[in-house]
DRENKOL-108812 format. One record per residue (C-alpha): residue in one letter; x, y, z. Coordinates in steps of 0.001 Angstrom, whole numbers, padded with zeros to 6 digits, always signed. Example, Ala and Ser with C-alpha at 12.3 -4.5 7.8 and 13.67 -1.06 7.14 Angstrom:
<rs>
A+012300-004500+007800
S+013670-001060+007140
</rs>
This chain:
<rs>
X+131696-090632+020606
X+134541-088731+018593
X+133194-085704+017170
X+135026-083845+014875
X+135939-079800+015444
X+132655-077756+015472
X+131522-074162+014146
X+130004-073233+016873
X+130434-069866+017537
X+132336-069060+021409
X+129022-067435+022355
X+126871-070408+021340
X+129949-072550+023490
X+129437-070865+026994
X+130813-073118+029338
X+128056-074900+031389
X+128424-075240+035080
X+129201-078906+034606
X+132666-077754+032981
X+133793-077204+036049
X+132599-080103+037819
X+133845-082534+034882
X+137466-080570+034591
X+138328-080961+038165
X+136806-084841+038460
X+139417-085286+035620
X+142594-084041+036798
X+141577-085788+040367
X+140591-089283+038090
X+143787-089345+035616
X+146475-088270+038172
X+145510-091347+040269
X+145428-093544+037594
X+148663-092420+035953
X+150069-092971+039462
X+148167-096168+039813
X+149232-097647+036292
X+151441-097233+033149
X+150624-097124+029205
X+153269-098196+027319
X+152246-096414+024009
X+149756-094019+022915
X+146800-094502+020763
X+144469-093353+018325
X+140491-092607+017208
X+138426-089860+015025
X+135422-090793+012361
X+134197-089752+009221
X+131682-087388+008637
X+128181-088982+006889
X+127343-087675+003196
X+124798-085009+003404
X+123251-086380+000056
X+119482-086906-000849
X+118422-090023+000772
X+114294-091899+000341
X+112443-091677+003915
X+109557-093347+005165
X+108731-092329+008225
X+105192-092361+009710
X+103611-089489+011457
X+103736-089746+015244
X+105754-089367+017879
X+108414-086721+017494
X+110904-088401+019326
X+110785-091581+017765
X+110834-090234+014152
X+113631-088059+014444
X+115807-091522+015788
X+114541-093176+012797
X+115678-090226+010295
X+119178-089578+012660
X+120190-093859+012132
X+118920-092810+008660
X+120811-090423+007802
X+123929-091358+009523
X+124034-088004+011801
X+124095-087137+015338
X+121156-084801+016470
X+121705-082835+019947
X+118932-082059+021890
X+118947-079374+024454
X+116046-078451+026539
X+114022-079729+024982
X+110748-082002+025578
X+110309-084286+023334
X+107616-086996+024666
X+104321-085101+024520
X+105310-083856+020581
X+104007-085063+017384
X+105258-084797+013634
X+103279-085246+010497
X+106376-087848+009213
X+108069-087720+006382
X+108129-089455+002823
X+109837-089257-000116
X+113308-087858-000961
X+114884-085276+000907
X+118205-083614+001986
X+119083-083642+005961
X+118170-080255+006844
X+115171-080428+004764
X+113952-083396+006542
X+114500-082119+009592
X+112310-078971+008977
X+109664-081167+007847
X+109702-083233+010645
X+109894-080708+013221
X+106794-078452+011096
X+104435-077358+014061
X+106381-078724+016831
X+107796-074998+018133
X+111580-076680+016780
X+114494-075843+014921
X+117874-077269+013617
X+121007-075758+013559
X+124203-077321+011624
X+126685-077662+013627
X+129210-079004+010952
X+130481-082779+010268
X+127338-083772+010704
X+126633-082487+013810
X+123090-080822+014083
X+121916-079389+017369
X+117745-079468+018274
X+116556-076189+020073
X+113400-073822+020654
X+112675-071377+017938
X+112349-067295+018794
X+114944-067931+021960
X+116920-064920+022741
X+119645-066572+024967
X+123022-065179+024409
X+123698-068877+023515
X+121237-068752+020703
X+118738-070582+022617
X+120577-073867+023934
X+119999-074771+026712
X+121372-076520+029593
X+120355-080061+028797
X+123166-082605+028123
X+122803-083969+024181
X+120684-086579+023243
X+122821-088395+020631
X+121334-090463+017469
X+123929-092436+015574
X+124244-094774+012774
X+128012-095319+012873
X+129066-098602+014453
X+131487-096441+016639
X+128827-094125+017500
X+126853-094403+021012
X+123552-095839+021293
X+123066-093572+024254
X+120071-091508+023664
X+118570-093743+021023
X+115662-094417+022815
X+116236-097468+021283
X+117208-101360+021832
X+119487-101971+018607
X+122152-100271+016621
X+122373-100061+013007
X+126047-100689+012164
X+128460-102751+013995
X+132145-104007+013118
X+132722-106431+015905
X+132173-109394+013569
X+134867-108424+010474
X+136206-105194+011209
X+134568-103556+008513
X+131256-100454+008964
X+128559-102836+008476
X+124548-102886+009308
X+123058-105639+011358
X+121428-106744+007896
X+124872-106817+005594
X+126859-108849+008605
X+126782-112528+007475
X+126586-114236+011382
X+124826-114003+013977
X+125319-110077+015937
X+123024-108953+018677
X+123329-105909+020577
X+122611-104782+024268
X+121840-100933+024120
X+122351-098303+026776
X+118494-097776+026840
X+117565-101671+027438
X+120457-101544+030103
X+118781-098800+031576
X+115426-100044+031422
X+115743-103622+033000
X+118899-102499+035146
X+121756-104515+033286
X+124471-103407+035622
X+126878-106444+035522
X+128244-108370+032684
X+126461-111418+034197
X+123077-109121+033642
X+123915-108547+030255
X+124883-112094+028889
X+121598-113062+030439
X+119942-110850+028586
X+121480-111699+024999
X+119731-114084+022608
X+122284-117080+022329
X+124669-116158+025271
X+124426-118715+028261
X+126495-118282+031942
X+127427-120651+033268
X+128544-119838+037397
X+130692-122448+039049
X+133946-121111+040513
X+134307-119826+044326
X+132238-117341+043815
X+129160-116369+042007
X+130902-113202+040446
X+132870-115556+037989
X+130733-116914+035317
X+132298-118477+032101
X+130218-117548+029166
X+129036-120187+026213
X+127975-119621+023205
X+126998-122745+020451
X+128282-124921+023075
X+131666-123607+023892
X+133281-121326+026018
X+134155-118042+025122
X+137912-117721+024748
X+138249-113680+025062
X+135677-110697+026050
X+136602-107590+024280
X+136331-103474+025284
X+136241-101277+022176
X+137388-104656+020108
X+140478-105470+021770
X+140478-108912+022911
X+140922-109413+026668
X+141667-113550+027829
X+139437-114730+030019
X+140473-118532+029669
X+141846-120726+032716
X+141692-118364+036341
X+141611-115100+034140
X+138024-115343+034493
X+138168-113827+037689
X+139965-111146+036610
X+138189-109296+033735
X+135011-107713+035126
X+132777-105124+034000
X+130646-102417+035572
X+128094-101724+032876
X+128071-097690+033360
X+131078-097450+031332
X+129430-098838+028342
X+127498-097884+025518
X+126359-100916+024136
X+127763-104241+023965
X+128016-105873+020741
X+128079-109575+020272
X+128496-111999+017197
X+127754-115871+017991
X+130033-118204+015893
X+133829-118190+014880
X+135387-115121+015157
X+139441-115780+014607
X+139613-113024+011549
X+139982-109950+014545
X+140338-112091+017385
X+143023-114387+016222
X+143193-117981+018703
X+140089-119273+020483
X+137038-121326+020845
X+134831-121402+017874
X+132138-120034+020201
X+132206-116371+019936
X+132758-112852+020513
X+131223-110429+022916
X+132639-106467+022731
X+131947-103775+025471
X+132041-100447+024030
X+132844-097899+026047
X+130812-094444+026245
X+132017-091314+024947
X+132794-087809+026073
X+129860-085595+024669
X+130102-081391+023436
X+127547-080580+025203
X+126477-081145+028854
X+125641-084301+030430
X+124580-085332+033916
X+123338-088330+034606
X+122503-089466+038769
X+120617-092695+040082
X+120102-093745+043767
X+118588-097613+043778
X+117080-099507+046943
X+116306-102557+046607
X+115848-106284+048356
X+118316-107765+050560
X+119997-104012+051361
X+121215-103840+048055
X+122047-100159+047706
X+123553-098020+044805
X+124582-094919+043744
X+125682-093627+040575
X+126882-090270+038638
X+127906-089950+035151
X+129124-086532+033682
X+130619-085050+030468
X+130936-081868+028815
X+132935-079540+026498
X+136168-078846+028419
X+137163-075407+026221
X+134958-072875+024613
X+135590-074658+021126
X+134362-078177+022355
X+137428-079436+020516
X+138300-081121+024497
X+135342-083198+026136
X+135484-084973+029134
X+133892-087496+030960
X+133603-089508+034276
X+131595-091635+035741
X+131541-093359+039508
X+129115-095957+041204
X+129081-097297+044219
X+126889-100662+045812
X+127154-102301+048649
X+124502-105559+048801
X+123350-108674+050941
X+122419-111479+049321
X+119350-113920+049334
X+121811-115867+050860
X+122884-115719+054734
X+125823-113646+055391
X+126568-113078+051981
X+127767-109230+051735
X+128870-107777+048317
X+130520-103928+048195
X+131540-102667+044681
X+133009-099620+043590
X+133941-098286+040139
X+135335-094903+038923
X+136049-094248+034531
X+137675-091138+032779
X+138178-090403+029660
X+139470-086971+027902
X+138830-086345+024044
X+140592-084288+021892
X+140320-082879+018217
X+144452-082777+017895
X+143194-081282+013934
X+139683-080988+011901
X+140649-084561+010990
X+142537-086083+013999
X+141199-087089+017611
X+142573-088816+020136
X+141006-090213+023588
X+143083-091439+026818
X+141186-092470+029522
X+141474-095480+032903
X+139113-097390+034752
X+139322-098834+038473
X+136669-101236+039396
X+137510-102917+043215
X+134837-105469+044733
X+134626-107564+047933
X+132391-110711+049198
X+132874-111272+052759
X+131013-115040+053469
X+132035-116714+050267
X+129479-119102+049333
X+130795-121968+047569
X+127434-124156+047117
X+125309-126618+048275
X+125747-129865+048630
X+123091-132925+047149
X+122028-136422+048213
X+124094-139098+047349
X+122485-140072+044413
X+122414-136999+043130
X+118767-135533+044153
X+118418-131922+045558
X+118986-131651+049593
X+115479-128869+049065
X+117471-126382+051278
X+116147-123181+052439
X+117295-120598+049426
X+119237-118794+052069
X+121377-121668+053212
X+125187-121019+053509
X+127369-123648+054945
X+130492-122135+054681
X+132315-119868+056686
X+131798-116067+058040
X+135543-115301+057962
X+135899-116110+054477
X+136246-113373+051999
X+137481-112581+048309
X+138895-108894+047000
X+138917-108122+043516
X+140434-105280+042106
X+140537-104194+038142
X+142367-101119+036711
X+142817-100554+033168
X+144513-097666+030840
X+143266-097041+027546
X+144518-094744+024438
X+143211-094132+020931
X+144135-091874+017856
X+141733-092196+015188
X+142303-089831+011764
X+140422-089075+009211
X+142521-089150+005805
X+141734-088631+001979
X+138439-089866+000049
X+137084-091392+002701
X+139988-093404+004198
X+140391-093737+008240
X+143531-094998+010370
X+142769-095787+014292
X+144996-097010+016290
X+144287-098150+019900
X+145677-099707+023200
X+144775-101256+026528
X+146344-102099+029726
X+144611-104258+032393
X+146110-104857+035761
X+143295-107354+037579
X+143744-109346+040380
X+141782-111231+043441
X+142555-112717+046541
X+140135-115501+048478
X+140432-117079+051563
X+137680-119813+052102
X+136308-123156+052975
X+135588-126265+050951
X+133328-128842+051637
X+133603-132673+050116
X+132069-136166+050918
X+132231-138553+052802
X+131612-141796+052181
X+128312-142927+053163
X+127194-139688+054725
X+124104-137614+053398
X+124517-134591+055602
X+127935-134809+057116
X+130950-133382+055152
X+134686-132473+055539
X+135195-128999+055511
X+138854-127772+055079
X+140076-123755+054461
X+142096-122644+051739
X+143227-119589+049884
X+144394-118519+046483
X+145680-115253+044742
X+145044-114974+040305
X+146560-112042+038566
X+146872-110644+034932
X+148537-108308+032994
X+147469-107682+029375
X+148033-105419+026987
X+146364-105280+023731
X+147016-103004+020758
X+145333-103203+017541
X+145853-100852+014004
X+144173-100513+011210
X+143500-098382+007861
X+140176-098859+006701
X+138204-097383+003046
X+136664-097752+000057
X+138220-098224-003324
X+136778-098697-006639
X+137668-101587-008844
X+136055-103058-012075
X+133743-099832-011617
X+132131-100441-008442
X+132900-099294-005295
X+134252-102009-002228
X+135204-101317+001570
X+138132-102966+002307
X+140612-103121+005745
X+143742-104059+007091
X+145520-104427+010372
X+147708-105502+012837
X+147601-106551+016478
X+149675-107436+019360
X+148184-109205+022570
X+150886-109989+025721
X+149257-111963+028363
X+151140-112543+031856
X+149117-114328+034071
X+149875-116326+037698
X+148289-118034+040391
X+149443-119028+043363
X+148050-120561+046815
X+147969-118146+049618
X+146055-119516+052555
X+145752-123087+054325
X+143800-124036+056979
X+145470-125769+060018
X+143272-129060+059519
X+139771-130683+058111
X+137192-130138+060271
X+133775-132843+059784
X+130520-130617+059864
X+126804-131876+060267
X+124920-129413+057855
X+122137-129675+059789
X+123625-127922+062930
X+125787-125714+061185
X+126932-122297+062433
X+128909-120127+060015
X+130204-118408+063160
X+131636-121176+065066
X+134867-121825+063474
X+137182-118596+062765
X+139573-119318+059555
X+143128-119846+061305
X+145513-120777+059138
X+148669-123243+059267
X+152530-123071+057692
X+152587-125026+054056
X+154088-125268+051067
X+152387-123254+048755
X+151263-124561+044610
X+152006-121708+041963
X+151336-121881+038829
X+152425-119242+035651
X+151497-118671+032176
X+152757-115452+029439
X+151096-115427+026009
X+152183-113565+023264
X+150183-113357+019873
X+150467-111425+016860
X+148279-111191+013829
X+147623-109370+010381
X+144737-109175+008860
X+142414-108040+005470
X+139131-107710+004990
X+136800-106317+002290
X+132916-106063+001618
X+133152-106045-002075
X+130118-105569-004656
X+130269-108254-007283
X+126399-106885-008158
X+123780-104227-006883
X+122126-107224-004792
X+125234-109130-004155
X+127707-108762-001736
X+130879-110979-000966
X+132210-110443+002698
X+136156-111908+002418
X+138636-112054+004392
X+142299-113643+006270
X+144182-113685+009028
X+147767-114730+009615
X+148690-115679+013306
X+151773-116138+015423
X+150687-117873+019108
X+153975-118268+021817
X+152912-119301+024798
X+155671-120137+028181
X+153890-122234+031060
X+155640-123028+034109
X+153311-125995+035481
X+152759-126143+039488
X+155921-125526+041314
X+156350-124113+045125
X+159462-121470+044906
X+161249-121704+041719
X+159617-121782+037998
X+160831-123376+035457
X+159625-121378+032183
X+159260-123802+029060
X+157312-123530+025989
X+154416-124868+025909
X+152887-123908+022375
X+154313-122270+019540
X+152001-121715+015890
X+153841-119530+012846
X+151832-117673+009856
X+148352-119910+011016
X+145922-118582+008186
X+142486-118243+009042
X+139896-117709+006562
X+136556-115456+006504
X+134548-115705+003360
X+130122-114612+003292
X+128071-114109+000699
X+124982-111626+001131
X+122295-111191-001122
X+119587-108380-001262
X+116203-109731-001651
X+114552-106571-001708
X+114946-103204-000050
X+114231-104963+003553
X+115447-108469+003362
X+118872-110263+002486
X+119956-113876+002474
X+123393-114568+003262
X+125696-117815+003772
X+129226-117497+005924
X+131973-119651+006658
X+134217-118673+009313
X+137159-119724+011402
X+139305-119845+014487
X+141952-121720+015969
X+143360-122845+019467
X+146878-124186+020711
X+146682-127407+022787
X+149483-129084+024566
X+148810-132093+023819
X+151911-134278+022533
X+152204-137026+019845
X+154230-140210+020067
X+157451-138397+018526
X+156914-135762+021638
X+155541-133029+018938
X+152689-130966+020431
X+149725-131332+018480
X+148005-129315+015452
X+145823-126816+017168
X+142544-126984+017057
X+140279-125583+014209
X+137260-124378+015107
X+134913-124165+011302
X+131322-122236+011662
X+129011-122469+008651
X+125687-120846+008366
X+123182-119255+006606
X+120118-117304+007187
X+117955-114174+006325
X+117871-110863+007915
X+115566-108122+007876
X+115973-104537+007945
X+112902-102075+008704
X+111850-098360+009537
X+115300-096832+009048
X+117766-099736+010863
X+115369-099084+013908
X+113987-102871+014022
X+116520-105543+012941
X+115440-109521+013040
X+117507-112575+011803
X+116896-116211+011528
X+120096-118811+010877
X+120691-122493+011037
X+124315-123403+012000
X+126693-125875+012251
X+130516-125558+013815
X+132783-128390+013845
X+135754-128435+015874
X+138421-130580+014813
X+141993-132028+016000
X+141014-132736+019106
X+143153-134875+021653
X+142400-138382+021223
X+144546-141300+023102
X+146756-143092+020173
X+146419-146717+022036
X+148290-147734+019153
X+151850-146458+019884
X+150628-145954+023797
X+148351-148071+024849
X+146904-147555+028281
X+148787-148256+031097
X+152122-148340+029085
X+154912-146057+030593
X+153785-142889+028295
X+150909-141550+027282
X+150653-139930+023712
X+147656-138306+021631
X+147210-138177+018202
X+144573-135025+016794
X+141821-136965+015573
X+138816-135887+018110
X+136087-133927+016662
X+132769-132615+017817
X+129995-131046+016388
X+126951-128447+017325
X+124380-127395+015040
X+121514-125237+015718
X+119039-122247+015406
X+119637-119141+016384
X+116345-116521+015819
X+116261-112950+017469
X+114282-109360+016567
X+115483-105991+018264
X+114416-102429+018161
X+111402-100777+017671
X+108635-101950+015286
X+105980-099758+016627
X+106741-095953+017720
X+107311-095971+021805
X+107374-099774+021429
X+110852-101552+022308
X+111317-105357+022236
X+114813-107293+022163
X+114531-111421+022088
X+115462-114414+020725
X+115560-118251+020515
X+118086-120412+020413
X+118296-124551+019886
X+121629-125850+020268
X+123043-129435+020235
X+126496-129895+020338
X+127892-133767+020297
X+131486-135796+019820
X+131610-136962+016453
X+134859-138571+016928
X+136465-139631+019771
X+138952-142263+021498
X+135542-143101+023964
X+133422-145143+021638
X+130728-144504+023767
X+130866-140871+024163
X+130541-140745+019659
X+126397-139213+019711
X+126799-137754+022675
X+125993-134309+023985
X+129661-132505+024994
X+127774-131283+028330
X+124993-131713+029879
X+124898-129099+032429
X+124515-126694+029512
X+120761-125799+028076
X+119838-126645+024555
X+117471-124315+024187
X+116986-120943+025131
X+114350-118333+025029
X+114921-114573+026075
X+112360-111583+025421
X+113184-108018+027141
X+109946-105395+026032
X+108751-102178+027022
X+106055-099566+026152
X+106029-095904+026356
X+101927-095249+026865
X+100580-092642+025173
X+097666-089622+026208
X+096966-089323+029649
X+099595-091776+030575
X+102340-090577+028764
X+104490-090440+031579
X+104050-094017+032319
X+106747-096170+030551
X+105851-100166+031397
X+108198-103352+030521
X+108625-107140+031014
X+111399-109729+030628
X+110954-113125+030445
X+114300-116000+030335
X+113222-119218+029468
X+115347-122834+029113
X+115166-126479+029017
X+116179-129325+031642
X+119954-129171+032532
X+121825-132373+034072
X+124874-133889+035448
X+125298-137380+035670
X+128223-139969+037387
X+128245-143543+037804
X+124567-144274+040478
X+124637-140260+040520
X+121854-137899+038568
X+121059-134272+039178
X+118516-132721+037338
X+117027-129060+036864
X+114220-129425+034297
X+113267-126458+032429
X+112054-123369+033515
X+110671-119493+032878
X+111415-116793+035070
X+109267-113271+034524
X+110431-109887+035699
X+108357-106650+034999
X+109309-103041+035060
X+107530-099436+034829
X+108891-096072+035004
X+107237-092857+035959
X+108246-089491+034970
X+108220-087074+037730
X+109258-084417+035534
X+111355-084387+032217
X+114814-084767+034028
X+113343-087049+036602
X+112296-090628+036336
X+111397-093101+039729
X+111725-096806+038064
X+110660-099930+039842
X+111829-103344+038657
X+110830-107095+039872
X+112656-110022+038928
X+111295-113696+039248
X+107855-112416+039458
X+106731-115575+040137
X+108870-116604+042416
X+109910-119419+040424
X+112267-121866+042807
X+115310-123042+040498
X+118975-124113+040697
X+121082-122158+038025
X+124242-124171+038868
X+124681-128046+039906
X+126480-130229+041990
X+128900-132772+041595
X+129203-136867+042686
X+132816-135793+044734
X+131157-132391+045756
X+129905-131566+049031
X+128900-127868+047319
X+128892-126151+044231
X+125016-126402+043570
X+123187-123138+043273
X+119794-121733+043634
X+118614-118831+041496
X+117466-115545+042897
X+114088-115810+044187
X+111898-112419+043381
X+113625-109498+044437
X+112502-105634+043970
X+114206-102773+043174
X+113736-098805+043264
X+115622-096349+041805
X+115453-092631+040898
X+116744-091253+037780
X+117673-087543+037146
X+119065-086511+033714
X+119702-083041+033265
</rs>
């Protein structure tokens, strides 16, 4: 979170012993990572202060906490609290029309409370009659309450966010976005222990993972029936298409929230699947101080620690810092399975003026899985083998490394009647390195398979940049929000085979030994493969009011694509371009339409596009593909942007695909040409409700139905049917949890349920089936004190026996069993 320069006076600003603490971390933190990678430019980030004008609040008398979160998203302020506790308090609520510090005092009437403006919409929460030199703060870190879409969720108490941009760029609420957004906040993360980006796509309404690579850290994410093309970090667009996925990871405690919008989403993402867009965005540096430390213990060793810290780095708190560090190390339900991760993030924050800020920060995240496990193998005719959960027929020696640094920059500035510029930047450096062993068929055989070592090396180097000027104007006397930008995305990604065993060795899986066979490995000729993308892009956008219940959502992107492959080669590439698109346009146009004060109706049509390589007859690559999503739907808005629900229908159609033009070369001639005439089609439901619609009460869920089929295609019999399978049509996800009240008001208690239908892969004589399935985790918290919270969580209650991934005809692995239940402990201090 940016904050602007404060009034605080240098008295009220004594330095907290954190200061220290976060100052040195800092200098430690940034040195290595300057030495460790380069920024090629600096960037930029501030925001604009909310109107302190009369505003009509509803808010119900209750608890404290929970009403002044409702009037903060409200209000569009931040409210600090220091020292404070908040959970056994009660306010009388508030109604009618009233200024910010006005509603405040009411609010806070009998509660023993203040407010103090801080300036900029800052206001700080403290005990009246203190006589503290620091005019009664005290040291607490801030609890911070935002309705800005660039604002944290941290502190919110809460499992939603009012405003997000993700979806067009543009400041808008949940309600006034015409697709489908969700949001993951820091609390729900918290609460069910969402420490992975696996953990989070899980838990969002819509998202599905599917896990199939060497590993079960790399998980390709679907949404409407295709694949995500990019996962962004503050909205910059990382690719995480072809072996990429193994590169961009995330460690969930540098995140506030994580914003995603299901559908098309070309306008600020520019090529990819018509799918959709998830955004990480990172936490903030806070004014005020901020320590928070966890210590988990859970099943199968899995041990973690954690420490996040931030604080005013000058007496002024115009320079905040922050850092954060975790550290696991984890068996696995499966045999010798061992997982160690390690992540370290800093960021410094700077008011440069009263209307200027800029951030710089890096991030190093390094993992490593010694005893890969590749899968399990199935009968021949595709039923499950019934395993023990903790089988692992691969080898002991194997082992993958994964290692992810990133620099950041932003410079965000505040200019005349309301205008803001931000500029920012991102460099990821991400590699991994495996050595393991494969096993495959043999004819004939149920439980004898070749096994045979290998090894491969993926890296990536991206850089992303994005600008943009954003405002309102007033035209035909009524007042619009409008944008425009620019962005730049280089993409320089390899792969390359690093290990070979010295032969195939046949195993009989039911005397194997994981031990028996160390990996030795044998001269060869090593496969390398290289890729560098380059893509620029302006864009527009504008939220313009063509009536007092009507809004039109508009926008347009233009798009250049280059992209140089080299194809496998073993020692000398041989660049060529591969794809090349000038000045593609794609369109963003949604209509919403306030029903009343709480509900709209809206109707969107969006875009996106994607280079194939395809060639014609004539030896011209093909049009790309055009990804179209159409929906509509209604979305409600209640108790202050603090519970947010939305129902749409949906339809994408994806067009130009690669069909086989038998005409000009018909199979089995000497070439083989395509002509773009392919299209499939998913339509759908997508329904979800986040936030709080009772005070202490926190729910996040959804449903989803999704069928996506080929429409057109040069298989007559594929025309009807489903694109895959393997993927769910319908999906059901529901994270709650209750903060008890009286006597038990330290108690907090929660449950999760995931829910989906049969999954299947089928081959010729070969069918393997996972029907549908609920798994049910619960979770309860107990506070020790006000700074100190012991949290247990169980997943798969039940114990529900499941595969999440399956195998294949030629495969003697792949298939996957879920987690069975697992438990975890963990102790929370924030101070």
């Amino acid at each position: 979170m940016a904050l602007q320069h404060r009034n605080f006076t240098a008295a009220r600003m004594t330095l907290h012993p954190t200061t220290g603490a976060v100052r040195a971390a800092l200098v430690l933190l940034l040195a290595a990572g300057a030495a460790g990678a380069g920024l090629p430019h600096m960037a930029v980030a501030a925001e604009s202060s909310p109107a302190a004008t009369m505003r009509d609040y509803s808010i119900p008398a209750g608890s404290l906490r929970s009403a002044l979160a409702s009037f903060a998203i409200a209000a569009g302020i931040n409210l600090s609290t220091q020292g404070v506790a908040l959970d056994s308090l009660a306010t009388p609520g508030l109604q009618g029309r009233h200024g910010v510090t006005a509603g405040l005092q009411k609010l806070l009437q009998g509660s023993g409370l203040e407010v103090a403006d801080g300036g900029n919409g800052n206001y700080l929460l403290r005990k009246m009659n203190t006589g503290t030199a620091d005019g009664g703060l005290a040291s607490m870190p801030a609890v911070v309450v935002s309705a800005e879409a660039d604002r944290a969720t941290e502190g919110t108490g809460l499992y939603t966010s009012r405003n997000m941009s993700t979806a067009t760029g543009l400041n808008l609420s949940q309600r006034h976005t015409p697709q489908t957004v969700s949001v993951i906040s820091r609390q729900q993360m918290e609460d069910f222990d969402l420490t992975t980006l696996q953990d989070v796509a899980r838990a969002t309404p819509g998202i599905y993972g599917k896990t199939q690579g060497v590993s079960d850290q790399e998980t390709t994410y679907f949404a409407r029936g295709f694949a995500l093309s990019h996962v962004n970090v503050d909205g910059l667009p990382l690719d995480v298409t072809g072996f990429n996925e193994r590169n961009v990871s995330a460690d969930m405690l540098m995140y506030d929230r994580v914003e995603v919008v299901r559908g098309a989403t070309g306008l600020m993402e520019g090529a990819g699947a018509p799918s959709g867009s998830i955004n990480m965005i990172r936490k903030r540096p806070t004014a005020t101080p901020l320590l928070n430390t966890s210590a988990h213990l859970g099943s199968w060793k899995d041990r973690q620690l954690t420490v996040d810290a931030s604080n005013a780095l000058n007496a002024s708190g115009s320079v905040r810092g922050r850092v954060a560090a975790s550290w696991r190390d984890s068996d696995s339900f499966v045999d010798v399975v061992n997982n160690q991760n390690s992540t370290v993030y800093a960021i410094v924050e700077a008011d440069l003026t009263p209307s200027t800020t800029a951030g710089i920060g890096f991030s190093r995240q390094h993992s490593r899985t010694d005893g890969v496990f590749v899968g399990l193998p199935t009968m021949l005719d595709g039923r499950h083998m019934d395993l023990p959960r903790s089988t692992f027929l691969n080898n002991a020696d194997s082992v993958q490394k994964r290692d992810n640094n990133v620099v950041f920059a932003d410079l965000e500035t505040k200019l005349e009647q309301g205008w803001r510029s931000r500029f920012a930047i991102t460099r990821i450096e991400a590699s991994s390195s495996t050595r393991n062993t494969t096993n495959s068929r043999i004819d004939g055989e149920i439980y004898k398979l070749n096994q045979s070592e290998t090894g491969w090396k993926y890296n990536t180097e991206q850089v992303v940049a994005d600008w943009r000027l954003s405002g309102p104007v007033t035209w035909f006397g009524r007042q619009h929000d409008v944008i425009v930008g620019a962005s730049y995305r280089h993409d320089d990604s390899d792969a390359g085979q690093s290990w070979e065993g010295a032969g195939t060795r046949v195993i009989d899986i039911r005397q194997w030994n994981p031990y028996a066979y160390p990996m030795r490995g044998a001269p060869f000729e090593p496969y390398n493969w290289g890729r560098k993308t380059d893509e620029k892009g302006i864009y527009a956008a504008g939220n313009f009011s063509l009536a007092d219940p009507l809004r039109l959502v508009l926008g347009g992107r233009f798009g250049w694509y280059a992209q140089d492959v080299t194809g496998w080669y073993s020692s000398n590439p041989a660049w060529r371009r591969g794809l090349t698109e000038n000045a593609k346009f794609t369109p963003y146009a949604g209509l919403v339409y306030d029903v009343d004060r709480h509900h709209s109706v809206y109707a969107s049509g969006t875009q996106i596009f994607e280079p194939q390589s395809s060639l014609d007859v004539r030896g011209n690559t093909l049009p790309p593909l055009s990804g179209t999503n159409l929906e509509v739907g209604v979305k409600g808005e209640y108790f202050g942007g603090r519970l947010n629900a939305s129902g749409a229908l949906f339809r994408i159609r994806q067009n130009n695909r690669a069909m086989a033009d038998e005409l000009n070369c018909p199979t089995g001639g000497a070439i083989y040409c395509a002509r773009a005439a392919g299209q499939v089609q998913s339509e759908g439901i997508d329904l979800q409700l986040s936030g709080s619609p009772l005070p202490g009460w926190q729910i996040s869920g959804g449903y989803t139905y999704v069928l996506a089929k080929y429409t057109q295609d040069s298989v007559a019999a594929n025309i009807g049917q489903r694109i895959a399978t393997d993927e769910p049509k319908q999906l059901f996800k529901l994270m709650t949890n209750v903060q008890l009240g009286g006597g038990l008001a330290q108690w907090n208690v929660g449950a999760s349920i995931y829910a989906q239908d049969k999954i299947e892969r089928r081959d010729t004589a070969y069918l393997t089936r996972q029907g549908g399935y609920a798994i049910v985790g619960l979770t309860a918290g107990y506070h020790i004190s006000e700074q100190l919270q012991l949290r247990l969580n169980i997943d798969n209650v039940l114990d529900r026996r499941y595969y999440q991934a399956l195998g294949y005809s030629w495969s003697g692995g792949l298939e996957r069993y879920g987690a069975p239940r697992s438990v975890l402990l963990s102790l929370h201090y924030k101070m």
